[in-house]
FISEFI-187964 format. One record per atom (N, C-alpha, C): x, y, z. Coordinates in steps of 0.1 Angstrom, whole numbers, padded with zeros to 4 digits, always signed. Layout:
% residues N
XYZ;...
//
This chain:
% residues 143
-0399+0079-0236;-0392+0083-0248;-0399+0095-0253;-0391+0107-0249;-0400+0117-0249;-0393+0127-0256;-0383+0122-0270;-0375+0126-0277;-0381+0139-0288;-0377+0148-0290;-0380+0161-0298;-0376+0155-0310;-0386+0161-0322;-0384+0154-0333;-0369+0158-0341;-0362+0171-0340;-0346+0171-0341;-0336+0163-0332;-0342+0159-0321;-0333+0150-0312;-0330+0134-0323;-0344+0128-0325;-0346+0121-0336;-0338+0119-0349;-0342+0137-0356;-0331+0134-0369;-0315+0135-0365;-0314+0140-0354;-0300+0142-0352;-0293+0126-0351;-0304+0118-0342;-0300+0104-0343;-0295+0097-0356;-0303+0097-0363;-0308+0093-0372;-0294+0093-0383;-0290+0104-0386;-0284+0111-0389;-0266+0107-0383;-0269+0105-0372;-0250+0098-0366;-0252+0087-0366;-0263+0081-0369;-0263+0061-0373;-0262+0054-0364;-0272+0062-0350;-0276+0056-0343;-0293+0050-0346;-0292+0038-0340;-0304+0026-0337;-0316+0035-0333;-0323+0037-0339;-0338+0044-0332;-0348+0029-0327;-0359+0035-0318;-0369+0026-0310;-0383+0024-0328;-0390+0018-0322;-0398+0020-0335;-0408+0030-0336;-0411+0037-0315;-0415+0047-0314;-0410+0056-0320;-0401+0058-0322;-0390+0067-0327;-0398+0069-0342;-0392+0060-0345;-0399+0054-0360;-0410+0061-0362;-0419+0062-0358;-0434+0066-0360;-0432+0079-0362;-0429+0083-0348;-0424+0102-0346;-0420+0102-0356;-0409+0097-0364;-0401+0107-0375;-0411+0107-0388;-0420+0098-0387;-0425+0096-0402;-0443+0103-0400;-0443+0103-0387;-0452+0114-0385;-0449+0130-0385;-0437+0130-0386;-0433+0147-0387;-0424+0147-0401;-0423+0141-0408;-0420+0142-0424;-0427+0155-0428;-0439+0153-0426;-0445+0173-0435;-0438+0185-0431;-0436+0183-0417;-0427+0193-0408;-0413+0195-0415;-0407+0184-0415;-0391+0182-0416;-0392+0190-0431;-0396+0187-0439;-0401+0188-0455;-0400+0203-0455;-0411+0212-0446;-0414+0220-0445;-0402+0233-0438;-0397+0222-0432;-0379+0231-0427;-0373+0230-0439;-0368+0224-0446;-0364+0223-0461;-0365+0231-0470;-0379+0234-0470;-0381+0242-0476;-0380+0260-0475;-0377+0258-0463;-0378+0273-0458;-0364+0278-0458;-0351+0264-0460;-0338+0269-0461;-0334+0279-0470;-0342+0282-0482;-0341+0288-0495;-0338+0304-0486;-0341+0307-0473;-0341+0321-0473;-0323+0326-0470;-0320+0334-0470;-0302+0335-0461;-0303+0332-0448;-0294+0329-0440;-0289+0323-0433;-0290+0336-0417;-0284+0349-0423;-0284+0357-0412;-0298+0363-0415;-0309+0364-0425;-0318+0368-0420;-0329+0361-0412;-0326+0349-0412;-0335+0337-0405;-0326+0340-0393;-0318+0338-0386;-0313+0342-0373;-0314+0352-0368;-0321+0363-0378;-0319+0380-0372;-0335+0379-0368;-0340+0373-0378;-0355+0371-0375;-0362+0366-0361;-0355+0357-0361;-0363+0347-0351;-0361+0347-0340;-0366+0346-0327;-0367+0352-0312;-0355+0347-0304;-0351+0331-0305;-0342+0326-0300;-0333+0328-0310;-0318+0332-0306;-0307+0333-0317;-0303+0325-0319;-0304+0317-0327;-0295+0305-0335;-0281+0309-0338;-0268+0296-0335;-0260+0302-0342;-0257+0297-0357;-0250+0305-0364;-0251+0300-0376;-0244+0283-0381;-0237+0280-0368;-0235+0267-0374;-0244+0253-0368;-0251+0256-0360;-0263+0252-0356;-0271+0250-0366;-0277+0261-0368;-0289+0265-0382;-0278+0255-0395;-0265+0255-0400;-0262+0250-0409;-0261+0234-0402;-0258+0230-0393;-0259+0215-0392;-0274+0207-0391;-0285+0217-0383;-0296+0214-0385;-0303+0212-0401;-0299+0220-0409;-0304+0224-0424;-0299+0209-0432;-0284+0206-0429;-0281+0191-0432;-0288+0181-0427;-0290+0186-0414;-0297+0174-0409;-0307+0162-0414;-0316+0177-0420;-0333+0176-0419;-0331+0172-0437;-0319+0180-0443;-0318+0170-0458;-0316+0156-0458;-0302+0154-0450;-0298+0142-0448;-0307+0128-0444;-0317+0133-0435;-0327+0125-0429;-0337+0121-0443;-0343+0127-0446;-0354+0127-0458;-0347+0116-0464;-0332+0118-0469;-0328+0111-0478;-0326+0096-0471;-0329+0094-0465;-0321+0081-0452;-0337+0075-0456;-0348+0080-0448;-0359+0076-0452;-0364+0075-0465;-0362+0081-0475;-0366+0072-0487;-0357+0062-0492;-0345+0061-0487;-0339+0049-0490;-0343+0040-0478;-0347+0036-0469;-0355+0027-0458;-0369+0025-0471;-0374+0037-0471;-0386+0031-0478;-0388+0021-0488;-0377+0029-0499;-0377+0022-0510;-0374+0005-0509;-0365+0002-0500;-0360-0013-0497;-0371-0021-0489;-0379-0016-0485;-0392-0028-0478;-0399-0035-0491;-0407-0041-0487;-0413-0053-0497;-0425-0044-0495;-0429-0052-0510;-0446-0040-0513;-0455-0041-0503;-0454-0052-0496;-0469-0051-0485;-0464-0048-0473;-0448-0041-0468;-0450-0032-0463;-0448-0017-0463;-0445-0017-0476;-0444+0000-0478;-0461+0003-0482;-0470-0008-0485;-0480+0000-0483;-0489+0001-0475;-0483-0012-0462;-0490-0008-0450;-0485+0002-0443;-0476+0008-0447;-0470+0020-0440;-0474+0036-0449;-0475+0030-0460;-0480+0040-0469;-0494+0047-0461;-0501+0036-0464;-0519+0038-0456;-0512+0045-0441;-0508+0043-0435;-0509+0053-0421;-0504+0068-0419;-0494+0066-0432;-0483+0076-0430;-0485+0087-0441;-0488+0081-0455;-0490+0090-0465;-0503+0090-0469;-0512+0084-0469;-0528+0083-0466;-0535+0090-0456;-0526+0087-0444;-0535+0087-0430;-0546+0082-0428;-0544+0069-0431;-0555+0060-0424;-0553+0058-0411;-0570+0054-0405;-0564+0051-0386;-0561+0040-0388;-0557+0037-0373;-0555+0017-0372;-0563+0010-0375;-0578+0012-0375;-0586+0001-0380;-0589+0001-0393;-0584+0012-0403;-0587+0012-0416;-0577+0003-0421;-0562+0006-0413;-0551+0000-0418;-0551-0017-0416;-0560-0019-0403;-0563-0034-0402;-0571-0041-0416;-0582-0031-0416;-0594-0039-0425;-0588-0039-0441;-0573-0029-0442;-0566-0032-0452;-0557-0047-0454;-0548-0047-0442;-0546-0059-0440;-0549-0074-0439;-0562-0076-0431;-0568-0086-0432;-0583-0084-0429;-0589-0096-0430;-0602-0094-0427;-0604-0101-0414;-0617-0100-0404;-0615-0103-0394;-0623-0119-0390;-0614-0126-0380;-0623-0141-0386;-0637-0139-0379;-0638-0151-0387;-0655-0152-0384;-0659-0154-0368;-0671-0153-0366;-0671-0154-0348;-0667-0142-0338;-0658-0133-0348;-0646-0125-0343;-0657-0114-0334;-0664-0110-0320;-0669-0102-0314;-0666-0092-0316;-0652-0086-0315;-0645-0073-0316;-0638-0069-0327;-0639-0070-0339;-0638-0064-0351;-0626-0057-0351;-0632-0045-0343;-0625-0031-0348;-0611-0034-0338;-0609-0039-0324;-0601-0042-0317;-0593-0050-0322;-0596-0062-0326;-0587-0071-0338;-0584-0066-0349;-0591-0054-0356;-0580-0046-0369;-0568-0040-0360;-0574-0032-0353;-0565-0021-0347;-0551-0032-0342;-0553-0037-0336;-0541-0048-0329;-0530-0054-0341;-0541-0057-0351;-0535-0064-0363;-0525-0052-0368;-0532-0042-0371;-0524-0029-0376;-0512-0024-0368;-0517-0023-0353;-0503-0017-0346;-0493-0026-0344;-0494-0040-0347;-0483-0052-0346;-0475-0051-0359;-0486-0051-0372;-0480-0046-0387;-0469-0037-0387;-0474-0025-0382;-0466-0010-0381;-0458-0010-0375;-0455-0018-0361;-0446-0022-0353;-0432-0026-0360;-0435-0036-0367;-0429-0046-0373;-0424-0039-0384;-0434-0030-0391;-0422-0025-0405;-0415-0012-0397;-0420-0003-0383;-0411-0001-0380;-0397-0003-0373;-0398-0014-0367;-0386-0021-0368;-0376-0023-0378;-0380-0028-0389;-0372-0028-0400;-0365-0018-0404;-0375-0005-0404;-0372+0004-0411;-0362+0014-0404;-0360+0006-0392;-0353+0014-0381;-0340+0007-0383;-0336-0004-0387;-0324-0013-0391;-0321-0006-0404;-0329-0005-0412;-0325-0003-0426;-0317+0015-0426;-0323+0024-0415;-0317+0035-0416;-0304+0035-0406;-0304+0026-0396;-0294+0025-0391;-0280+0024-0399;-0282+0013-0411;-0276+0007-0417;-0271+0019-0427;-0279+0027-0434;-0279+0036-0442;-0275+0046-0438;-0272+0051-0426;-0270+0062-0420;-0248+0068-0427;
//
C-alpha cells in the first residue's frame, strides 16, 4: 500500500473505503494538506507558470477542492468518536506522542509484565488501529 498522499485524498474524497494504513498516512500529512490550503490564496496561472511540472488548471482546481474537502471529512470523523478515542488519537497525531507514550497513556502495564515498553507499544498500535478503523467508516460514510 504504497499510496501518495493525493492518491489518498482523492479517495477519500469519491467515498471510497480507505485501509487504516491509509488512515494514519492521511492524519500524518494533515500539516502538509493544511499547508496546500494555504498556499491556494496565490492565482491560479501564476502557481502553474511557476512551477517546474505544468499543471493544468483544472487539475490544480480539483486538487485545491480536494485538499478542502478532505480537512472537512476529517474533522467531521473526528468530531463523532468518543472522548477516549479522539484522544488517543489526539496524543499520536496532534501531540506526537510515540507508541509507548500513547500506551502508558492508555493503560498501565500489569504487574510481572517483563516487557513494559513492548506491551505499551502493542497496546497503542491495536488502540490506533481500531480508532482508525472507525474513522475510516465514519469518512467513508461522510464522504
Amino acid at each position: 500500500m504504497n499510496d501518495s498522499i493525493w492518491e489518498i485524498v482523492f479517495r477519500v474524497v469519491e467515498g471510497r473505503m480507505l485501509a487504516p494504513k491509509q488512515v494514519h498516512k492521511l492524519w500524518a500529512a494533515r500539516e502538509r494538506i493544511e499547508q496546500h490550503t494555504e498556499s491556494m490564496i496565490f492565482s491560479t496561472s501564476s502557481i502553474i507558470y511557476l512551477q517546474k511540472d505544468r499543471i493544468e488548471p483544472n487539475e490544480k482546481i480539483t486538487k485545491d477542492a480536494s485538499a478542502v474537502r478532505v480537512l472537512e471529512i476529517m474533522d467531521q470523523a473526528m468530531e463523532s468518536l468518543t472522548d477516549e478515542d479522539r484522544r488517543a488519537w489526539g496524543w499520536r497525531y496532534s501531540e506526537g506522542m510515540t507508541l509507548e507514550e500513547v500506551g502508558q497513556m492508555i493503560t498501565d502495564a500489569p504487574r510481572g509484565c517483563r516487557d513494559a515498553v513492548t506491551f505499551w507499544r502493542m497496546k497503542a498500535k491495536r488502540k490506533l488501529d481500531h480508532v482508525a478503523l472507525v474513522l475510516a467508516r465514519k469518512m467513508w460514510r461522510g464522504a
